[in-house]
C-alpha positions in Angstrom: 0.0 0.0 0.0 2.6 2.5 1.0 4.8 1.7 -2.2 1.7 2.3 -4.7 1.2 5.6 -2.7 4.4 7.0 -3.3 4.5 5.5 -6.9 1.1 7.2 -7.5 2.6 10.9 -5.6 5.3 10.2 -7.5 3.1 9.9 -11.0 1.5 13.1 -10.1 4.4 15.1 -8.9 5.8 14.7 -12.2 3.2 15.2 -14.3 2.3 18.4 -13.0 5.9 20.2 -12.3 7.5 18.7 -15.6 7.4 18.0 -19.7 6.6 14.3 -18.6 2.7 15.1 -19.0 3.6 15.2 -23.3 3.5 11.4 -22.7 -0.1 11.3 -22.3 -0.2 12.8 -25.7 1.1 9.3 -26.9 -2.0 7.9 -28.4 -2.4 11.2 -30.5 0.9 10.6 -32.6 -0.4 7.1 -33.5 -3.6 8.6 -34.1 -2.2 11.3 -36.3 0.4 8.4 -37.8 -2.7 6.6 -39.4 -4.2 9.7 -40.8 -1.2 10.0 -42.7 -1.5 6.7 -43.2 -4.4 6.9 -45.3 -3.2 9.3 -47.3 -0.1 8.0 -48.2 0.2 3.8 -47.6 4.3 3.8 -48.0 5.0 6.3 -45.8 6.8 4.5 -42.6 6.6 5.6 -39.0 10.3 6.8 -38.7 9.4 9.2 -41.7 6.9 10.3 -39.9 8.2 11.3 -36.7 10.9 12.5 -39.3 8.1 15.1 -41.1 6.7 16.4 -37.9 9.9 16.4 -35.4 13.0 16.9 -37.3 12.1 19.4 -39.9 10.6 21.7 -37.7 6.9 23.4 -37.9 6.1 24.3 -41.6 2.4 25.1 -41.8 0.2 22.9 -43.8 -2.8 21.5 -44.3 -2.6 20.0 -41.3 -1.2 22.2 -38.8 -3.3 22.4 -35.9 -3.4 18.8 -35.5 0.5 18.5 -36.0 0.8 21.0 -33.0 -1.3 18.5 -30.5 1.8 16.2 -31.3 3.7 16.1 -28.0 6.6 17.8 -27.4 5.5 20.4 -30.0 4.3 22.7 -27.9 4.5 23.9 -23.8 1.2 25.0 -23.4 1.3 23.8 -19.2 5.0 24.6 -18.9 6.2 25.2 -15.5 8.9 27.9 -15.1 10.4 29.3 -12.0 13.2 31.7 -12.2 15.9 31.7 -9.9 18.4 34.3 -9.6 22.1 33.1 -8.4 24.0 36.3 -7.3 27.3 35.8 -7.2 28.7 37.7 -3.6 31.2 40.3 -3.9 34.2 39.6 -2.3 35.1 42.1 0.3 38.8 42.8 1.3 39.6 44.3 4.7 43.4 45.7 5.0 44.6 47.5 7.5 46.8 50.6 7.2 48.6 49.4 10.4 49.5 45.7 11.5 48.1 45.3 14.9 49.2 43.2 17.8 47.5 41.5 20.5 49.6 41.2 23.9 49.1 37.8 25.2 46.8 37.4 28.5 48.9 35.9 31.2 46.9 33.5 33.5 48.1 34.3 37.2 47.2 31.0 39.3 47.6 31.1 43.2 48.6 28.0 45.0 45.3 28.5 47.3 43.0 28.0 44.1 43.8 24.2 44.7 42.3 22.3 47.0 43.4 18.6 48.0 40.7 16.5 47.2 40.3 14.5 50.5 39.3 18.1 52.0 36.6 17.9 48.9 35.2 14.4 49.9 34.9 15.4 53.5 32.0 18.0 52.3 29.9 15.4 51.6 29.8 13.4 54.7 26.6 13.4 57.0 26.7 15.8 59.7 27.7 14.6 63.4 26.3 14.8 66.5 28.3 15.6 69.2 
């Protein structure tokens, strides 16, 4: 269930943000194939997609229906525009070189503490 779900999200994801719908347009071009067909019995199918895809648009007779082909037109095209802007780079310099003195960390023996005096803390108060 959850695989035909994302196959059929998947199906309509692409068919509505991409050229992929033009393949529903499939049955047309055999459609249009046999109309030429009848008009000429020796023409093959590779001259046909020859006629109507590699020799671009001329206008005939038949024009309208040659432009129902798919991949002949982008009539539900999608198009977002997205800008890239390159950053400027930015330079700093400095007329002057600067220096930092370096912090000296002044300890004092008392700061340490013998860690038996620590654990004595945490004994429980006596009576006396």
């Amino acid at each position: 269930m959850k695989k035909a779900t994302a196959i059929l999200f998947l199906t309509i994801y692409l068919l509505s943000t991409t050229e992929a719908q033009q393949l529903l347009k499939l049955p047309v071009v055999f459609q249009h194939f046999q109309a030429h067909q009848k008009e000429n019995k020796d023409i093959t199918f590779v001259h046909f997609l020859a006629i109507h895809y590699l020799h671009g648009s001329p206008k005939d007779k038949d024009y309208e229906e040659d432009m129902k082909l798919p991949f002949k037109t982008c009539g539900d095209c999608v198009s977002s525009i997205v800008p890239g802007f390159v950053p400027v780079m930015v330079q700093l310099s400095t007329a002057k070189i600067m220096e930092i003195p370096a912090m000296k960390n002044y300890v004092f023996q008392d700061q340490f503490i013998l860690s038996s005096y620590l654990a004595s803390i945490w004994q429980p108060p006596k009576y006396c």
